[in-house]
C-alpha positions in Angstrom: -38.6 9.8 25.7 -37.6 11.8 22.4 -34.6 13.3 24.6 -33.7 10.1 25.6 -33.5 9.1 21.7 -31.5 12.3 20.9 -28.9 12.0 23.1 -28.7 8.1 22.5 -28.5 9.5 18.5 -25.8 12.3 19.8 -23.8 10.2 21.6 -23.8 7.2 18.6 -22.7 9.5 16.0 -19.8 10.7 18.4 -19.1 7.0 19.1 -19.0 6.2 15.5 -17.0 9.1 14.5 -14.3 8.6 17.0 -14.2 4.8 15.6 -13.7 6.0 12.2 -10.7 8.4 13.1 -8.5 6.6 15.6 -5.8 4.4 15.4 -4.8 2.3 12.5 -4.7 5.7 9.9 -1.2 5.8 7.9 0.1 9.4 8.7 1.0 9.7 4.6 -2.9 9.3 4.1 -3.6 10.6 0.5 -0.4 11.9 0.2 1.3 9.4 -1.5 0.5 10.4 -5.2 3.8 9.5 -7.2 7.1 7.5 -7.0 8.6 10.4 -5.8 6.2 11.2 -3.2 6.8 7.3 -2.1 10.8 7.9 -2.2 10.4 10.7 -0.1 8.2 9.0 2.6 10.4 6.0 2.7 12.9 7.9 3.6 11.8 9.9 6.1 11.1 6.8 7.8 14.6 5.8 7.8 15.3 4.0 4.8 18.3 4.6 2.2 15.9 4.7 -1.3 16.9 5.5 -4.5 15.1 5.2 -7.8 16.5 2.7 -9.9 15.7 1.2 -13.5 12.0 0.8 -15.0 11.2 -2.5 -16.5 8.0 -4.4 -17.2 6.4 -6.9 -15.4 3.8 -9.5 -17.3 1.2 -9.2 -14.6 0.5 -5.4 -14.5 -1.0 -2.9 -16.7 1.9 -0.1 -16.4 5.9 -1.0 -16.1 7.7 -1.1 -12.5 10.1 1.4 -11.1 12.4 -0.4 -8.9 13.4 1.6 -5.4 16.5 0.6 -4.5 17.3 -0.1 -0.8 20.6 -1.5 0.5 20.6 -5.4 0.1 16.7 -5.1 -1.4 14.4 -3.5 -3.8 10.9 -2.5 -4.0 8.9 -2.5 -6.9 6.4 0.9 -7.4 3.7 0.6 -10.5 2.3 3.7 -11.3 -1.2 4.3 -12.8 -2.7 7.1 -13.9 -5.4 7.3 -11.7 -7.2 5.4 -8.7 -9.4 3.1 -10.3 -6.5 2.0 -12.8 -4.6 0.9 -10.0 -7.6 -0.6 -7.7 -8.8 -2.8 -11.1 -5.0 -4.7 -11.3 -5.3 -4.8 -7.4 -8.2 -6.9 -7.9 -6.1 -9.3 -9.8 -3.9 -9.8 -7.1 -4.7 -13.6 -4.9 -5.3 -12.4 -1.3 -1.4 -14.5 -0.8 0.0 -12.8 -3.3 0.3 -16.4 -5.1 -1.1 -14.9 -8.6 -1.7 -12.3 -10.2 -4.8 -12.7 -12.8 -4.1 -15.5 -15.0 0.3 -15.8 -13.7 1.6 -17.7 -11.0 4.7 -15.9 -10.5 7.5 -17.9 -9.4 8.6 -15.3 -5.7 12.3 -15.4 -4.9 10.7 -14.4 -1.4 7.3 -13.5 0.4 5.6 -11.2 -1.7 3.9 -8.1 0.1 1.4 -5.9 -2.0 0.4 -2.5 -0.8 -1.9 -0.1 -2.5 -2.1 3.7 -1.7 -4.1 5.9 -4.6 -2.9 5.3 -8.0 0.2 3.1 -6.4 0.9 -0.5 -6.3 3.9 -1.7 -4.3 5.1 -4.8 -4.4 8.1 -5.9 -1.8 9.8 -9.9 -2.0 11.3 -10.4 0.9 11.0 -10.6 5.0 13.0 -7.9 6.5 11.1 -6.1 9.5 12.5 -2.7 9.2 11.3 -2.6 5.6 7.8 -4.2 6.2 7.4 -1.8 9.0 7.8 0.9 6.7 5.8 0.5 3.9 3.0 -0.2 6.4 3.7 2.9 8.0 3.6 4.4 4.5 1.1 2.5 2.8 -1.1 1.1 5.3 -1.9 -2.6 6.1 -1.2 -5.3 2.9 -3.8 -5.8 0.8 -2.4 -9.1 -0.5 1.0 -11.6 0.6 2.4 -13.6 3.1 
């Protein structure tokens, strides 16, 4: 009977450790640590990015670095650490509709994606761009 446990025990632990490492794992896992780091992944997965102007945004903590892509832009707010980064995230309505206490007025569907000390926010619909910062960034945490 106590083999019979051990191996059930064995055999879980594999089970659950396989489940915690397939699928669904961005291959830029904890490697995405600055704009640049984010430039450079975007493009290697095919996108034209360049690092445009910095401005502010009223609903975030840190200003916005705008990445410029042909006909689009993505917005990049830099923290300077994790739990900076996860506390405005927090802020964020699971549709992207506000953001704390302002209801921003979206020229398009806003997409929010969150990798360490990164927030990324993309307005607009275009597949080829979603695709990518989910390959980047992993799944949306808030949007359309």
């Amino acid at each position: 009977m106590k083999i019979r446990k051990l191996v059930f025990m064995i055999v879980l632990v594999g089970l659950v450790a396989a489940a915690c490492s397939s699928g669904g794992e961005k291959e830029t896992a904890g490697s995405i640590n600055s704009i640049q780091d984010a430039i450079a992944a975007l493009q290697e997965q095919g996108l034209s990015v360049t690092q445009g102007d910095q401005f502010e945004q009223p609903f975030f903590s840190v200003p916005a670095v705008l990445l410029d892509l042909p006909g689009s832009g993505i917005q990049v707010f830099e923290y300077s650490d994790e739990a900076a980064a996860a506390a405005d995230a927090e802020q964020v309505a699971a549709d992207g509709s506000s953001v704390g206490t302002s209801m921003p007025f979206w020229v398009d569907d806003p997409h929010f994606y969150r990798e360490g000390k990164l927030i990324v926010l993309y307005l607009g619909s275009d597949q080829v761009i979603l695709e990518a910062l989910e390959a980047v960034f992993g799944s949306q945490f808030a949007g359309r």
